[in-house]
C-alpha positions in Angstrom: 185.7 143.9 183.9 182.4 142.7 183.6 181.8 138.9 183.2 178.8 137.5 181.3 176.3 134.7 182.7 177.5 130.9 181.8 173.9 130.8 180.4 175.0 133.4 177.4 178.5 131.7 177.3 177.5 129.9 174.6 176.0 132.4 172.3 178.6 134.5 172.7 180.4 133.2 169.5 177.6 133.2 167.4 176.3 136.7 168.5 177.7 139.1 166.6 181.3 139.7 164.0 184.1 141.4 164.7 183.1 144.1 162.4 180.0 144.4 163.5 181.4 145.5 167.4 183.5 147.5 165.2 180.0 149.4 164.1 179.0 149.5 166.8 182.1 151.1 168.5 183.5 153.4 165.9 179.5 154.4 165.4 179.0 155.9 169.2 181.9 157.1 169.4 181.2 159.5 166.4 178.3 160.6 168.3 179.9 161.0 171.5 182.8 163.1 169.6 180.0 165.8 168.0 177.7 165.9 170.9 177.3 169.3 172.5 177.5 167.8 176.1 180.2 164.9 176.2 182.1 165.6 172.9 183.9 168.2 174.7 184.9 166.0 178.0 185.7 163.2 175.8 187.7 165.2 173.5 189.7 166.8 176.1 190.8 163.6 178.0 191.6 161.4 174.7 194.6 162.3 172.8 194.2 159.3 170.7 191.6 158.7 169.3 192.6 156.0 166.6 194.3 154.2 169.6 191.2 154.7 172.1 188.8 153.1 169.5 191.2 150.1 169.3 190.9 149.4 172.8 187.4 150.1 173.1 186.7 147.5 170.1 188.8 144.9 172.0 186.5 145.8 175.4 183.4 145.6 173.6 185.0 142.3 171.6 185.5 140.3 175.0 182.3 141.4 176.6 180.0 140.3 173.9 182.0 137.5 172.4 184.6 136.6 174.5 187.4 137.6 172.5 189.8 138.2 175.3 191.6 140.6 173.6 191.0 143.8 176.8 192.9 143.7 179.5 192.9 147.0 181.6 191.1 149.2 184.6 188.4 151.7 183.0 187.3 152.8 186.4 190.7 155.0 187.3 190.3 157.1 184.2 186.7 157.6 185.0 186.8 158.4 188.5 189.9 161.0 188.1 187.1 163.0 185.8 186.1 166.4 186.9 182.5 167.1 187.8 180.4 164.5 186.2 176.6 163.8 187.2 174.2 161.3 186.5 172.3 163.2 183.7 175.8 162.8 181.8 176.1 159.0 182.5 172.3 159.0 181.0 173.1 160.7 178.0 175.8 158.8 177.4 173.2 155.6 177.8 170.6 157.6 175.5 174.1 158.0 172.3 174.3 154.5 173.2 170.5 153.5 172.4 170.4 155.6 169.1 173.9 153.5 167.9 172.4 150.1 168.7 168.9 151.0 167.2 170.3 151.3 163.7 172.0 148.1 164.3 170.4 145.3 161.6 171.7 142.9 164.4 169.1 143.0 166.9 170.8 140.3 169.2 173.9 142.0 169.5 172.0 145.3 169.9 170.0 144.1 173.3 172.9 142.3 174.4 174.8 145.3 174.1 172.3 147.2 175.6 172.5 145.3 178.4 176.2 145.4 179.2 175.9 149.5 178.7 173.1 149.9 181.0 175.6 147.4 183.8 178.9 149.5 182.7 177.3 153.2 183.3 175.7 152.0 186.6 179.2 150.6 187.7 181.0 154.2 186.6 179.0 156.1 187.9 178.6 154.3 191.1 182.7 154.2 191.3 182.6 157.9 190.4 180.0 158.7 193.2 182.5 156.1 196.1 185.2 157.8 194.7 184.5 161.7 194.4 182.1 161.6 197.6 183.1 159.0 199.7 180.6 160.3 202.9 177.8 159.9 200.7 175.3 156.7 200.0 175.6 156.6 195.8 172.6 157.7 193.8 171.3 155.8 191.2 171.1 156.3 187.4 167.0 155.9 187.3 165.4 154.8 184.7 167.0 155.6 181.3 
C-alpha cells in the first residue's frame, strides 16, 4: 500500500470527509462500469460490486486521510489480468481526471490525483514484472 509523506501527515484529516471519498469512489466507478473499453474487464472480474466499492472507499479512505480502515494486496488481482496495456492504465488515469474535475473539493481532487497517477504507475509496472518478466518495464508517459 502506498504511504503518504510525513509532510502531508498532517493535512490528511482536514482534507477531505468520508463522504466526499465516497464521491469520489462510487463517481469513477460509474464511469469505469459504462465505459466501452474497461466497463467490460471490470465487469467481468467483479462479482460484487456493492462489496468492491466498500473496499475501494476504505482504500481511498486510508490513502487520503489515514483512516486505516484497508488492509489487503491489490497487485495479485491486477497482475492475474489477461492482456492489459498501458493505453488501458491511461484511460483509466483519463475516468479518473474527469471524476476529480467535478470535484468542488479541489484539495482532495489534486491530492487524489496524485496517489492515482503513483497507483497506475505501480500496476502497471507489477503487471509488466509479472506478465513479462525478460522485459525492462515501459512507462505510462505522460497522461
Amino acid at each position: 500500500m502506498l504511504t503518504p509523506t510525513q509532510d502531508d501527515s498532517v493535512e490528511r484529516s482536514e482534507l477531505c470527509t468520508e463522504e466526499e471519498i465516497s464521491t469520489l469512489v462510487y463517481g469513477f466507478y460509474d464511469r469505469v462500469r459504462a465505459d466501452a473499453l474497461l466497463g467490460s474487464i471490470f465487469n467481468q472480474h467483479i462479482s460484487d460490486w456493492d462489496t468492491h466499492l466498500k473496499i475501494m472507499v476504505r482504500f481511498w479512505s486510508s490513502l487520503l486521510i489515514g483512516a486505516g480502515t484497508y488492509s489487503g494486496t491489490p497487485m495479485p488481482k491486477h497482475v492475474a489480468l489477461p492482456e492489459l496495456n498501458a493505453d488501458m492504465f491511461k484511460h483509466w488515469l483519463a475516468l479518473f481526471h474527469e471524476t476529480t474535475m467535478q470535484l468542488p473539493n479541489r484539495a482532495l481532487a489534486d491530492r487524489a490525483e496524485e496517489y492515482a497517477q503513483r497507483i497506475a504507475r505501480s500496476l502497471w509496472y507489477g503487471y509488466q514484472m509479472n506478465n513479462q518478466p525478460n522485459r525492462i518495464p515501459s512507462e505510462l508517459g505522460n497522461v
